[in-house]
N, C-alpha and C positions, 0 to 999 in steps of 0.2 A: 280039726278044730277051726274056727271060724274068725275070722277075723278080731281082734282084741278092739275094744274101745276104750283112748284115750282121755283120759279124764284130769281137769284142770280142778282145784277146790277153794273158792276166796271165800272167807271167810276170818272176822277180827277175832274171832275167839278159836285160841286153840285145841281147846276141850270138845268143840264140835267140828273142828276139823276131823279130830282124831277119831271121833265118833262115826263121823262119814268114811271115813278111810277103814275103819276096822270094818264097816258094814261091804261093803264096796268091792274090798279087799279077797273077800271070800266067796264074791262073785264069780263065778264064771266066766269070762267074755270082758271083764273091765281093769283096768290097768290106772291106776291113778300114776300121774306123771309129774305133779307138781303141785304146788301148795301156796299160797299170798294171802298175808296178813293185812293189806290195806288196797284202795283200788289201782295205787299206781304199779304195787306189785304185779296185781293180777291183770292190767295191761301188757306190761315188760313181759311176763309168764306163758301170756296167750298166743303175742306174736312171734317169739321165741318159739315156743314147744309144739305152734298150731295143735292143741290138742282137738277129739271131733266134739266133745261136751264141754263146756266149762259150767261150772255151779257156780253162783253169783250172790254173793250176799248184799242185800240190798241196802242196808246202812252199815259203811265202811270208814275208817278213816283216809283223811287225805284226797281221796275222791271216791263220789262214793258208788254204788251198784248203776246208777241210772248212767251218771258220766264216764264210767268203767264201759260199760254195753257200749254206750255210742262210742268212746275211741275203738274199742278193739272192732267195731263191727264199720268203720268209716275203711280200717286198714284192710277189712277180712270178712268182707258182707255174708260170705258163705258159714261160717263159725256159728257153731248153735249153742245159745244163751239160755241157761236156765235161770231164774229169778227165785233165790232163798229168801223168803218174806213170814213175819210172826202172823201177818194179819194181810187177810185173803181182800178187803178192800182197801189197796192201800194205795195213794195216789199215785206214788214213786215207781208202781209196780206197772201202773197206766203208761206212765214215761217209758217206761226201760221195754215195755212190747210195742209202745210206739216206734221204737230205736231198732226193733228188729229183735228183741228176743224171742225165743220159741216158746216161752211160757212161765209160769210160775208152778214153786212147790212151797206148800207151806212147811214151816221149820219141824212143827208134830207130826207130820206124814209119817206113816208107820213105815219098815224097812222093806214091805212088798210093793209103796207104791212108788217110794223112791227107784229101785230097780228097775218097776217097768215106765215110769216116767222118763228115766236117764235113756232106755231102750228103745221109747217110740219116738222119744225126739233124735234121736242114732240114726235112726233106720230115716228119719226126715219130715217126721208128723211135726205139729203143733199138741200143746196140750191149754187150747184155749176151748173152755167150756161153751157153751151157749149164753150163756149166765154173763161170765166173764167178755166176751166179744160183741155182747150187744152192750152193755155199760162200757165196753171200749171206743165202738161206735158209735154211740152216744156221746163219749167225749170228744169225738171226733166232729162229730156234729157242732157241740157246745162252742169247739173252741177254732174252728173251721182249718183244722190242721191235718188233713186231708185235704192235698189240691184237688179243685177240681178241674178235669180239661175241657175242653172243647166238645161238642159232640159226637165231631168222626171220630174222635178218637176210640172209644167203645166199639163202634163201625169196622173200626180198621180192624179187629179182632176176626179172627177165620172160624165157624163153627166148630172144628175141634179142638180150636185156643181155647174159646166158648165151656167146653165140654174139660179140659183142662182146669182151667180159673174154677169152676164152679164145684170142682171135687177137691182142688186144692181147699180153698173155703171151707171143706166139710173134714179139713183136720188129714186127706191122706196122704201117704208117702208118694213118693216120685213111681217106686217099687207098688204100688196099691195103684196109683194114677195109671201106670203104664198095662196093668193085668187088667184093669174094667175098663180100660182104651184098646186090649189088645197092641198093642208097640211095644216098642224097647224103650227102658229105664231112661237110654241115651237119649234117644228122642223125644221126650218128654223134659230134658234137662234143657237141651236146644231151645224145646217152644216155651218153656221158662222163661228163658231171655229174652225171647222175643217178644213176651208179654210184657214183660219188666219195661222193656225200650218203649213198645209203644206205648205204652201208660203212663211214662214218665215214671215208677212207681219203683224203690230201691229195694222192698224184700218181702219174704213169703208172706209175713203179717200185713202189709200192707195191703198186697193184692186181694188177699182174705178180705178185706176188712170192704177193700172197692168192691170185690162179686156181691159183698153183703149191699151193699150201701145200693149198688146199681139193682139191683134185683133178680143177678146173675144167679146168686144163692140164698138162697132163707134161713133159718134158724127153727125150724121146725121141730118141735119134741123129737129126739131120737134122729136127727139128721146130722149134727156132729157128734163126735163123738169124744 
């Protein structure tokens, strides 16, 4: 059997907590490990239990989905955020992938796509549509919150940083990056960081967001996925 994925569930209503838990539950491979009723739970929760998914409701009491993301992910940049949201354009939702979450699911998601949602942001995808990262880019744009560096700095990247950033961008895993790079998982994790550093740039969405913006990567029909 393969590795269990731990799973964290915030969420103010506990009727869809339990909802998510019964589904979840009878999964294969997922493990829920704990449960917060408001955002400062589901802080306490995360850095406590490091679970590798936490679900994230994005209107919380006390603090809410956006300022939840940004504490746990300021302590634990590695931690992958899903954003539980009623409504697929929803500003807060801009916020909280700005902060580093892996993505959004809508609350009606049927129970196959929650599944494989929770599982490719596991394995270390993004589930940022085309759709959704160009109107994130855009906001980027709007509200100039994406630094921008210098010139070398783009420069200072080595053709298979290059070749890295621009398949990260297109939503794959570290395990996906490292098979159509030919390397190991490990080394792939390495030049991670070392794009991070030189770009100045703190998580996976970000970097996404710079290959896009630089024209490292496009958005082409059918190129994320």
């Amino acid at each position: 059997m393969g590795r269990m994925t731990r799973l964290l569930l915030c969420d103010d209503h506990a009727m869809f907590r339990q909802g998510l838990r019964s589904i979840l539950e009878t999964e294969e491979g997922f493990r829920v490990i704990g449960e917060a009723s408001n955002g400062r739970e589901a802080v306490r929760h995360a850095l406590e239990t490091r679970p590798d998914v936490v679900l994230m409701d994005i209107q919380m009491p006390e603090l809410d989905g956006v300022a939840a993301t940004k504490a746990i992910l300021t302590e634990r940049p590695d931690m992958k955020v899903i954003i539980l949201t009623m409504y697929r354009q929803d500003r807060y939702v801009f916020e909280a992938i700005k902060a580093g979450a892996r993505g959004y699911l809508l609350k009606d998601a049927d129970a196959n796509d929650l599944i494989d949602a929770i599982a490719r942001v596991a394995a270390g995808e993004t589930l940022l549509s085309a759709e959704m990262a160009a109107s994130i880019l855009d906001e980027f744009r709007r509200y100039g919150e994406l630094p921008r560096h210098p010139e070398h700095a783009l420069s200072e990247l080595t053709e298979r940083e290059e070749d890295i950033l621009r398949l990260l961008a297109q939503g794959r895993s570290n395990l996906e990056i490292a098979d159509a790079l030919g390397v190991s998982e490990k080394t792939v994790r390495n030049r991670l960081s070392e794009i991070f550093s030189k770009l100045r740039l703190n998580n996976r969405t970000q970097a996404a967001l710079y290959a896009l913006r630089e024209g490292i990567a496009t958005l082409e029909p059918g190129e994320n996925r």
